[in-house]
C-alpha positions as CSV (number, residue, x, y, z in Angstrom):
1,X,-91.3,48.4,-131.4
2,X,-88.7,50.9,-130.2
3,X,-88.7,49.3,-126.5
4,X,-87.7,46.3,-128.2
5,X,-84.1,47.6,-129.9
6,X,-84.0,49.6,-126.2
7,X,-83.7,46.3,-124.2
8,X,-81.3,44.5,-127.2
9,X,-78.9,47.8,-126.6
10,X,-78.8,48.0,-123.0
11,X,-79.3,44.1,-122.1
12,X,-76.8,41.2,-121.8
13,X,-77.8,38.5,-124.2
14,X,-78.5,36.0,-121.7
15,X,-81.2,38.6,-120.0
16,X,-82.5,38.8,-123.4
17,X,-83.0,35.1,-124.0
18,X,-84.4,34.4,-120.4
19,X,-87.0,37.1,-121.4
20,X,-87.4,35.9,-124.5
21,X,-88.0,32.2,-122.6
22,X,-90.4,33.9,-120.1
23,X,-92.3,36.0,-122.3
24,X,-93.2,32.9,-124.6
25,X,-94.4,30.9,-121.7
26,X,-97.0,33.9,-120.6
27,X,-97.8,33.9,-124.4
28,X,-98.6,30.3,-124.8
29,X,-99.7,29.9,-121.2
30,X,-96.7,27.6,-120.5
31,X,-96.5,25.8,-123.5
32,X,-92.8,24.0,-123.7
33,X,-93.0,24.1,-127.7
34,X,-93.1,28.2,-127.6
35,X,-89.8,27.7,-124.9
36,X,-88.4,25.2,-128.2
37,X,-89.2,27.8,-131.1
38,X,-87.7,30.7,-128.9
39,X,-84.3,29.1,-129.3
40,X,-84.6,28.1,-132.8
């Protein structure tokens, strides 16, 4: 998982979280709970 501490180095946090939001909605196919648990 070396690509992920690559993006947490050279990212702002906000990119982080809105990939974080768009990965889990690709993941669960949309679901809004995945969206929920990413920002738990």
């Amino acid at each position: 998982m070396d690509w992920v501490l690559l993006i947490l180095e050279n990212m702002d946090l906000k990119i982080i979280l809105n990939f974080m939001v768009l990965y889990s909605m690709i993941w669960s196919g949309g679901d809004e709970n995945a969206i929920r648990v990413t920002f738990m």
